[in-house]
C-alpha positions in Angstrom: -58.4 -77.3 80.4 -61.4 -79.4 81.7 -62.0 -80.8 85.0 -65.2 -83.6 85.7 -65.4 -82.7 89.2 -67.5 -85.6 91.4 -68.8 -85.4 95.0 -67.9 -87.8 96.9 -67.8 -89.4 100.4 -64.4 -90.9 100.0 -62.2 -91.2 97.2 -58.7 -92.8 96.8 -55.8 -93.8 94.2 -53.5 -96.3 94.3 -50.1 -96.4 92.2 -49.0 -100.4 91.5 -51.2 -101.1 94.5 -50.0 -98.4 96.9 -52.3 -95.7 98.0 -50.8 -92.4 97.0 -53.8 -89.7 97.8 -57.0 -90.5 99.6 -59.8 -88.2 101.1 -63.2 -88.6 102.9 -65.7 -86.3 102.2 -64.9 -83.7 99.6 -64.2 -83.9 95.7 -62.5 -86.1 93.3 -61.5 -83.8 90.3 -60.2 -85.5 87.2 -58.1 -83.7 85.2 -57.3 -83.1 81.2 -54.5 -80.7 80.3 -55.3 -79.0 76.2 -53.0 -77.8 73.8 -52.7 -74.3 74.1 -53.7 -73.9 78.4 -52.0 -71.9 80.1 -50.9 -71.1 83.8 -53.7 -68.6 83.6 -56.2 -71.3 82.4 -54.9 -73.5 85.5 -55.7 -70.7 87.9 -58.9 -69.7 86.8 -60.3 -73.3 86.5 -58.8 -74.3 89.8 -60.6 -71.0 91.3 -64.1 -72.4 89.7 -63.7 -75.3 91.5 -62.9 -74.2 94.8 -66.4 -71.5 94.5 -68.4 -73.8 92.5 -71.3 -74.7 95.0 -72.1 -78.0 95.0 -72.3 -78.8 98.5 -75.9 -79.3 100.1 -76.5 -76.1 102.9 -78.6 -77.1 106.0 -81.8 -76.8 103.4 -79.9 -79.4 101.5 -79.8 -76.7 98.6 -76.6 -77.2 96.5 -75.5 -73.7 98.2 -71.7 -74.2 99.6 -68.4 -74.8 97.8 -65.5 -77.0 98.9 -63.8 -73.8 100.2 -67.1 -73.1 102.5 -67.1 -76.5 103.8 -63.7 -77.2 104.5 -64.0 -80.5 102.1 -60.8 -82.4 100.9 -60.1 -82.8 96.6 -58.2 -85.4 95.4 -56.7 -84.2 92.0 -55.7 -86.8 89.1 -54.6 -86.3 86.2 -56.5 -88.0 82.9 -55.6 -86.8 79.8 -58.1 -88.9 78.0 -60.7 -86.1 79.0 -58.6 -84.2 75.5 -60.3 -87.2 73.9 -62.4 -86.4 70.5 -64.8 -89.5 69.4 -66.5 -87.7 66.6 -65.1 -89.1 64.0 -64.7 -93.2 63.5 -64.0 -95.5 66.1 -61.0 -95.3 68.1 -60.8 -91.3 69.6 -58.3 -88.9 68.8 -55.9 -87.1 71.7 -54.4 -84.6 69.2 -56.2 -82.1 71.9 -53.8 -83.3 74.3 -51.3 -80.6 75.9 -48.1 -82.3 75.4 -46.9 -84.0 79.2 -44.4 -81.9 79.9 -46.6 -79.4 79.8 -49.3 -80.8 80.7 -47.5 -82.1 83.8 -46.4 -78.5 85.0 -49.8 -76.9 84.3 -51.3 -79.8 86.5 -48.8 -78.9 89.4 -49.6 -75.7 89.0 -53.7 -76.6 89.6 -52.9 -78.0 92.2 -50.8 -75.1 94.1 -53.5 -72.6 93.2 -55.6 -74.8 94.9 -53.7 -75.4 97.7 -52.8 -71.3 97.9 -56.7 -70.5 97.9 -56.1 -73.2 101.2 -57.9 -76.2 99.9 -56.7 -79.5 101.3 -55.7 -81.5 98.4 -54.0 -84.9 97.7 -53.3 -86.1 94.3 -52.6 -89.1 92.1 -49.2 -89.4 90.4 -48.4 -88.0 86.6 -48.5 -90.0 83.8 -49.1 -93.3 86.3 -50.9 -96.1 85.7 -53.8 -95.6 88.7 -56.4 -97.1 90.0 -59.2 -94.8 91.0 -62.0 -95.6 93.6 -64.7 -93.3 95.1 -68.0 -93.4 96.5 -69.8 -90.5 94.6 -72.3 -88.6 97.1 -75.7 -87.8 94.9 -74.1 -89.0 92.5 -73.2 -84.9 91.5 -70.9 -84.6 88.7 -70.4 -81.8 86.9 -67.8 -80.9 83.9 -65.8 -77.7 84.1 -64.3 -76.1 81.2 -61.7 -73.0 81.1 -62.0 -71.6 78.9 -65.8 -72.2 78.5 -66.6 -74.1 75.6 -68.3 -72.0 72.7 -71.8 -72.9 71.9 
């Protein structure tokens, strides 16, 4: 499973040009769902983010998480984060949990977020979306679970 998790003042997504999630200050987390994650992988990823600091304390050290400032995530799911571009020109998604799967463990990263009380809005399965944000820093970071071997 691998999240790119941005910092952002404000991000939204709109489904055939209706907004379906929308936050101010928080995180945007995009989403990719591998063959072979888990419910286990959902959780554990879902508890990085929430404790991953990357919030500025009053030193303006990245110090605090989304859980220790009360910031808002908007999930959405991008399966094109399974992409590999190593070999020729057009990338492969044979990484690519299938989307029923992939579907369900994106749910469930979303409830464990929710159940370690994150306020979260989302995006919409499988949609066509338009995503707009105003990334703070910019700070972008990519999580994997599990890590990826060096």
């Amino acid at each position: 499973m691998r999240a790119v998790v941005q910092r952002v003042s404000s991000a939204s997504v709109r489904v055939d040009g209706a907004v379906v999630g929308a936050i101010k200050a928080g995180a945007l987390i995009l989403l990719g769902v591998l063959d072979g994650d888990s419910e286990r992988e959902a959780e554990q990823l879902a508890e990085k983010v929430a404790s991953f600091r990357y919030f500025a304390d009053d030193s303006g050290k990245m110090n605090l998480s989304a859980s220790e400032v009360s910031g808002s995530l908007l999930v959405v799911s991008q399966f094109t984060l399974a992409a590999d571009g190593r070999k020729g020109r057009r990338p492969s998604f044979d990484k690519a949990a299938a989307p029923l799967l992939a579907e369900k463990l994106y749910e469930h990263f979303v409830s464990h977020l929710v159940l370690l009380g994150l306020s979260v809005e989302t995006g919409c399965f499988g949609a066509m979306m338009e995503v707009e944000l105003v990334n703070d820093g910019p700070v972008t970071f990519v999580l994997d679970d599990p890590p990826l071997r060096s």
